[in-house]
N, CA, C and O atoms as CSV, one atom per row, in Angstrom:
chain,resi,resn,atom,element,x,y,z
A,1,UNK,N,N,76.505,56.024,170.586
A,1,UNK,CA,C,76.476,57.423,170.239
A,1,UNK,C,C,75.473,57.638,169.115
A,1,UNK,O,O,75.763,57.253,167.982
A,2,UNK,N,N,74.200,58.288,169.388
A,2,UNK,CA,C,73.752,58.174,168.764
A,2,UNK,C,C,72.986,59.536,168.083
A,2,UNK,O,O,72.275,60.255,168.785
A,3,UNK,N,N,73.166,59.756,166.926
A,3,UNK,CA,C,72.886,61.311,166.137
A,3,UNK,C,C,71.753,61.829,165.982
A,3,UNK,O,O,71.030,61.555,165.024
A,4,UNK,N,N,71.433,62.687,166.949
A,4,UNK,CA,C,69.442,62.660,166.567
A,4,UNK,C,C,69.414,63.286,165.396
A,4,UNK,O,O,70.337,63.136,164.596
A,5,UNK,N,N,68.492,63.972,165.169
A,5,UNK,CA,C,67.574,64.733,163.610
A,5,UNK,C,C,68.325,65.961,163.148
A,5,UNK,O,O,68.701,66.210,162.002
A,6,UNK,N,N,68.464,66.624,164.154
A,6,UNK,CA,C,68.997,67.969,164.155
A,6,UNK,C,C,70.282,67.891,163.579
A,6,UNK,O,O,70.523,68.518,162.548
A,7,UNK,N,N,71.397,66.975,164.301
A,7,UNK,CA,C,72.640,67.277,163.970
A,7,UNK,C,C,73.186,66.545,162.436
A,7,UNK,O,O,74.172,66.656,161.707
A,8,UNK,N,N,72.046,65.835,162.449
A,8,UNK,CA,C,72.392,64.893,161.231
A,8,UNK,C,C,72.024,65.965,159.604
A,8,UNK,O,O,72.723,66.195,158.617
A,9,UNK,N,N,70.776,66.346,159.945
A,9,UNK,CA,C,70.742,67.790,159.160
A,9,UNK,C,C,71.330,69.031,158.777
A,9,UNK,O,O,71.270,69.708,157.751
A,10,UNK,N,N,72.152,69.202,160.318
A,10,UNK,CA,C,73.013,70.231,159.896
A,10,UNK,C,C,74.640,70.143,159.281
A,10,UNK,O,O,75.477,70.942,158.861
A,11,UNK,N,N,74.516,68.402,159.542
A,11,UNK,CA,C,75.598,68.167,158.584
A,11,UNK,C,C,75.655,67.655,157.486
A,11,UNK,O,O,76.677,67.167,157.003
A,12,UNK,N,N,74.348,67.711,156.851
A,12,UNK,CA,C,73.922,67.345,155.556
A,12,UNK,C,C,74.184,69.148,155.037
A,12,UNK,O,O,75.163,69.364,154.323
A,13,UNK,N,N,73.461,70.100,155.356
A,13,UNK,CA,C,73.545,71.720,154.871
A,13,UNK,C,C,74.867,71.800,155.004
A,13,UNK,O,O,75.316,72.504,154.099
A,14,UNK,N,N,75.849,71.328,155.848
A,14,UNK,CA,C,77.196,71.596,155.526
A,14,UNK,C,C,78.076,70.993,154.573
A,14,UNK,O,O,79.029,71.569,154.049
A,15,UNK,N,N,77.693,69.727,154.354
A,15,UNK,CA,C,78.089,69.085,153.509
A,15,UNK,C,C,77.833,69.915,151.877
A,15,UNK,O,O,78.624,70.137,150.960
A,16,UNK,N,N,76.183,70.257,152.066
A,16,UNK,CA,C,76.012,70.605,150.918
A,16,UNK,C,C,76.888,72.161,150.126
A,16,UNK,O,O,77.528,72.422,149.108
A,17,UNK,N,N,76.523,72.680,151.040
A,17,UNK,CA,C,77.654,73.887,151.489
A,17,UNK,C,C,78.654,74.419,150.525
A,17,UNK,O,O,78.846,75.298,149.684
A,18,UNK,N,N,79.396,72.975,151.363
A,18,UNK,CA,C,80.913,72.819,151.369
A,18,UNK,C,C,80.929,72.165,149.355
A,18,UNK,O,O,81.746,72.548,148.519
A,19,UNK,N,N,79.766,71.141,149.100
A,19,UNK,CA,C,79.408,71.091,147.688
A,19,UNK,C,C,79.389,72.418,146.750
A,19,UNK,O,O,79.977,72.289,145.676
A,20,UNK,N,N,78.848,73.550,146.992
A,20,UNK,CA,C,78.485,74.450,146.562
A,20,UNK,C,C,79.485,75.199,146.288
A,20,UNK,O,O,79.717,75.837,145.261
A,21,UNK,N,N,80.369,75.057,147.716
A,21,UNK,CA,C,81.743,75.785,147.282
A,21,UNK,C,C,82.862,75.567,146.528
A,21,UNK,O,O,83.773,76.307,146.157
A,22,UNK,N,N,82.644,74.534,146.390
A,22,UNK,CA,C,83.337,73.575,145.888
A,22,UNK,C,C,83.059,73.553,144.144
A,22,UNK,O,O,83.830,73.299,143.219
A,23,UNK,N,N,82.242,73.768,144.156
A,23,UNK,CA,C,81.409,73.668,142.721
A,23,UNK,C,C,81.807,75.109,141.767
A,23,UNK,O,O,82.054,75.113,140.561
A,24,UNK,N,N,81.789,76.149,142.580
A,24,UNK,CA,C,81.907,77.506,142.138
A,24,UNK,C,C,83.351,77.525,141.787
A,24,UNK,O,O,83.800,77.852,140.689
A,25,UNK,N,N,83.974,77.176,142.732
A,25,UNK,CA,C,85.668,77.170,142.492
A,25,UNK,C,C,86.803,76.610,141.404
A,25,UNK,O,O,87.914,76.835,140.923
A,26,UNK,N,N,85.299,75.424,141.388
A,26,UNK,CA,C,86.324,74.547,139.810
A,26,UNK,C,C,86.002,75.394,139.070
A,26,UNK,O,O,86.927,75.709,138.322
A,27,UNK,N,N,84.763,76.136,138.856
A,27,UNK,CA,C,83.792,76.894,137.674
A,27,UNK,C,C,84.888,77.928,137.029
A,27,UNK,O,O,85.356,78.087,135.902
A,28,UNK,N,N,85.138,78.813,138.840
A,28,UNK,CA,C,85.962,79.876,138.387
A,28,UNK,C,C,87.326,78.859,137.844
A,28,UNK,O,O,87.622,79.163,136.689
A,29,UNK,N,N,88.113,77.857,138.355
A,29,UNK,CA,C,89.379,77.746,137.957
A,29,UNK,C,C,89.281,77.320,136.461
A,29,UNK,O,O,89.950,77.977,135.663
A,30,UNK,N,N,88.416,76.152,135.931
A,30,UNK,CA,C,87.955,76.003,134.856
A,30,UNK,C,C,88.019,77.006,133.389
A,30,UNK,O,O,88.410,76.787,132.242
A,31,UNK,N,N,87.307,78.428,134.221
A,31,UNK,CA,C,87.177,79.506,133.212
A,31,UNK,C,C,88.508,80.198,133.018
A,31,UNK,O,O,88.736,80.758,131.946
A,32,UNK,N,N,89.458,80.189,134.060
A,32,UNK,CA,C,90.754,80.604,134.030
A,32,UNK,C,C,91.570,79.670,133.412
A,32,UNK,O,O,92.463,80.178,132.735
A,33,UNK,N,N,91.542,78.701,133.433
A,33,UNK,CA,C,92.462,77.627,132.591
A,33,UNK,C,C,91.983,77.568,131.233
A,33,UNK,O,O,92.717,76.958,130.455
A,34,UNK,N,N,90.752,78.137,130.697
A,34,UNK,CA,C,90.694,77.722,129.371
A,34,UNK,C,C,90.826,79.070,128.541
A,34,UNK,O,O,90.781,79.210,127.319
A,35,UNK,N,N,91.078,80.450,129.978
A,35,UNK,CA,C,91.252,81.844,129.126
A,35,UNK,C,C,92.849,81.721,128.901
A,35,UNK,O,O,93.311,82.346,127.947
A,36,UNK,N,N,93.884,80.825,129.855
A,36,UNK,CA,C,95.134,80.698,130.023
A,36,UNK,C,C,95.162,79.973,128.937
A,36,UNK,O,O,95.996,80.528,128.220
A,37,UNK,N,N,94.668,78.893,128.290
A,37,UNK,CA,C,94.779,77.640,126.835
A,37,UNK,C,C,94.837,78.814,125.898
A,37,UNK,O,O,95.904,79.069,125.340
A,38,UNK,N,N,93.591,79.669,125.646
A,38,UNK,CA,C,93.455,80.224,124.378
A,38,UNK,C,C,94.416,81.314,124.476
A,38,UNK,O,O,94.723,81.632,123.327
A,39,UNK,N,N,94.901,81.881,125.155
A,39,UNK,CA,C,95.887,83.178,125.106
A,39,UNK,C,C,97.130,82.630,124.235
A,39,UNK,O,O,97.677,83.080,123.228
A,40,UNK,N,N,97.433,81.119,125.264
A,40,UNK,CA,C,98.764,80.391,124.997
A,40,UNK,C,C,98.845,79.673,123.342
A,40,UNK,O,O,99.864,79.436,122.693
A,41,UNK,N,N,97.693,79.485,123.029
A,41,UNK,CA,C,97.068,78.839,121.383
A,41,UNK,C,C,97.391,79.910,120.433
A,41,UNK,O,O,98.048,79.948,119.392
A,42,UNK,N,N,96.555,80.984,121.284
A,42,UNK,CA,C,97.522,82.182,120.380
A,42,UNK,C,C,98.465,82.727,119.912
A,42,UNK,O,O,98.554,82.978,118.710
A,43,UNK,N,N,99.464,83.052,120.890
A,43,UNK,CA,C,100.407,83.238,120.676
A,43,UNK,C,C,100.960,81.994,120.024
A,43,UNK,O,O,101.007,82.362,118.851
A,44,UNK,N,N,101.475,80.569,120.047
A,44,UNK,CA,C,101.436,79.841,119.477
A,44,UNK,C,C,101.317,79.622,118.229
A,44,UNK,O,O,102.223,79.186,117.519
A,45,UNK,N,N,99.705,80.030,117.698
A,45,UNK,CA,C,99.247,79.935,116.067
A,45,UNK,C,C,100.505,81.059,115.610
A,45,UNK,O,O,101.340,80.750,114.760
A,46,UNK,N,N,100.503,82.181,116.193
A,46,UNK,CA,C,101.077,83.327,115.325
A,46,UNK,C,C,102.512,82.973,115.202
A,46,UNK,O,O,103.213,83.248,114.227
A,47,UNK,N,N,102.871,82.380,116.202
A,47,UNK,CA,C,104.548,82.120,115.502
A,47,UNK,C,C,104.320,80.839,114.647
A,47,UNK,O,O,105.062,81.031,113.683
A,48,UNK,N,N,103.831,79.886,114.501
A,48,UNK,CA,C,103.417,78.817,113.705
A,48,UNK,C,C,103.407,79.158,112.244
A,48,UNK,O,O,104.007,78.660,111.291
A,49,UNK,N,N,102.530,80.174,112.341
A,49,UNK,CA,C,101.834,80.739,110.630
A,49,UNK,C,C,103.063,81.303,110.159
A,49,UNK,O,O,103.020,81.261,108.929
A,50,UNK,N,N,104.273,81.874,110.601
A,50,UNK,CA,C,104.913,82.161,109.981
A,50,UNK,C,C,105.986,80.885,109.235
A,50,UNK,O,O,106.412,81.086,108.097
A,51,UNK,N,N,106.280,79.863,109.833
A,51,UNK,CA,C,107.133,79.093,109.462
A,51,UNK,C,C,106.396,78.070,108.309
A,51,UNK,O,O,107.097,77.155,107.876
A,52,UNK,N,N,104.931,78.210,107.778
A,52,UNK,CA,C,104.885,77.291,106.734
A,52,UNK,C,C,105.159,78.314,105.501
A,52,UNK,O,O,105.329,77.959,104.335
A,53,UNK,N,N,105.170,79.524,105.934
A,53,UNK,CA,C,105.561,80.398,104.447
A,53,UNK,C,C,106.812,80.217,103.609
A,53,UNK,O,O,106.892,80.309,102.384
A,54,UNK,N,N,107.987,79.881,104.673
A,54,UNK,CA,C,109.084,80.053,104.945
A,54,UNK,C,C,109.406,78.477,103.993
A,54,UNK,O,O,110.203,78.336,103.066
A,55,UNK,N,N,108.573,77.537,104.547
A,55,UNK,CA,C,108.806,76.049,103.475
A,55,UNK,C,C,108.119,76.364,102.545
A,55,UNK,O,O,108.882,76.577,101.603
A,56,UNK,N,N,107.213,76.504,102.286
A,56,UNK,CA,C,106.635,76.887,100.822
A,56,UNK,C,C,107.345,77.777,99.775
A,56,UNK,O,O,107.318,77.585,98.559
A,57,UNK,N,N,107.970,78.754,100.403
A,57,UNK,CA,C,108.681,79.142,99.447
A,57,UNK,C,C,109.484,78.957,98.392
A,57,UNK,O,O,109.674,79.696,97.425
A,58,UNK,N,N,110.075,77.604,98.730
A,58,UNK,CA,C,110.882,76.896,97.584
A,58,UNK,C,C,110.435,76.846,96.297
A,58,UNK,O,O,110.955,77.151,95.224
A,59,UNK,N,N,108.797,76.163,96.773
A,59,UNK,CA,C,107.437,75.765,95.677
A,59,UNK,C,C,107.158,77.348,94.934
A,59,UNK,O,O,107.043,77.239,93.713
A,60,UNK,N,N,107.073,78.295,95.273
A,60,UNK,CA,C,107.053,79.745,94.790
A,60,UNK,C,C,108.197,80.281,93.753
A,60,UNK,O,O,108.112,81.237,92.981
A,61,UNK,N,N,109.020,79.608,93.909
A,61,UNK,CA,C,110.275,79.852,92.988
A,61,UNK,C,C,110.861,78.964,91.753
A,61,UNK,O,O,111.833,79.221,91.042
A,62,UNK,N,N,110.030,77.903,91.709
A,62,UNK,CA,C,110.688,77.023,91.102
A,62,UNK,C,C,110.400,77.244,89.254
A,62,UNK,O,O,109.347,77.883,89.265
A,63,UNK,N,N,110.489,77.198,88.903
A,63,UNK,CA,C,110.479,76.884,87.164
A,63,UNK,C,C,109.430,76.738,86.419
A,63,UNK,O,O,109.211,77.191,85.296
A,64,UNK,N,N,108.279,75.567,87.627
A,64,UNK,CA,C,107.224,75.055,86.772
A,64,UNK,C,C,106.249,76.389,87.569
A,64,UNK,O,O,105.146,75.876,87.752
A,65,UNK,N,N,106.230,77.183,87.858
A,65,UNK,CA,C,105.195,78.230,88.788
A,65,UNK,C,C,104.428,78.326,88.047
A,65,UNK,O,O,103.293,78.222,88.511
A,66,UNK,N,N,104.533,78.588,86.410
A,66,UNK,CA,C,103.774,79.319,85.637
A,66,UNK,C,C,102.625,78.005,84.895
A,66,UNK,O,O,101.457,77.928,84.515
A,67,UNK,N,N,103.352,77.481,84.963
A,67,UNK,CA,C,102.302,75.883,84.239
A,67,UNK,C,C,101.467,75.102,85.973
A,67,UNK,O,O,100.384,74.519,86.032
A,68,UNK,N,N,102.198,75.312,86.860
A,68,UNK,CA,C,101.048,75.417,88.067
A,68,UNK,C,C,100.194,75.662,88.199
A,68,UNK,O,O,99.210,74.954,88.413
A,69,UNK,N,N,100.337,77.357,88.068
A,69,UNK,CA,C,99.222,78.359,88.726
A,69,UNK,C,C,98.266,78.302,87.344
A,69,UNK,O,O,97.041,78.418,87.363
A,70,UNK,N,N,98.742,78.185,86.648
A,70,UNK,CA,C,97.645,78.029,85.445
A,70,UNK,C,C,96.231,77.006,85.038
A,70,UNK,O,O,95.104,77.339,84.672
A,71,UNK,N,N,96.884,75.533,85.298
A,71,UNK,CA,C,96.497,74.695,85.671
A,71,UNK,C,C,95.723,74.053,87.182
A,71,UNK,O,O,95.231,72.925,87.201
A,72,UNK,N,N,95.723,74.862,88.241
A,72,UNK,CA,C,95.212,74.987,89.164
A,72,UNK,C,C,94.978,76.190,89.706
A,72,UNK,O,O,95.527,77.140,89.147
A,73,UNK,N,N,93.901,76.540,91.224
A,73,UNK,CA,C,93.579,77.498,91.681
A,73,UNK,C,C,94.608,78.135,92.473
A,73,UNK,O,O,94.327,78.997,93.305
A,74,UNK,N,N,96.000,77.674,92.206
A,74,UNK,CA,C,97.177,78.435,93.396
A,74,UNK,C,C,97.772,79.708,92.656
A,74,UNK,O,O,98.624,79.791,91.772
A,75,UNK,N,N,97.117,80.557,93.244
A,75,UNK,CA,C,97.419,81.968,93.042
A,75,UNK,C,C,98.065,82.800,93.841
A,75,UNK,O,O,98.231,83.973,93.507
């Protein structure tokens, strides 16, 4: 069985094709998975940022605040 010129070509353009389509699709899924990361990072950071306030606070109350903030830039 043997493949002359023609058919061997047109299954190289299909192959390539089928490359092409292939190529576009990760592109688009790619760009959707990394708009889905940063949405999810987001929301994320914002509940995050609230809970180191919440431990620090102790450090905000304590006794030595005033010989702290004096002695360093924590204002």
């Amino acid at each position: 069985m043997a493949v002359d010129g023609t058919d061997q070509r047109a299954l190289q353009y299909e192959q390539t094709l089928m490359y092409g389509r292939y190529t576009q699709e990760l592109g688009v899924y790619a760009k959707e998975e990394a708009a889905r990361l940063r949405e999810d990072s987001r929301h994320r950071r914002s509940v995050s940022d609230r809970s180191p306030s919440l431990k620090l606070l102790e450090y905000e109350k304590g006794r030595c605040v005033k010989c702290r903030s004096k002695s360093t830039f924590i204002r």
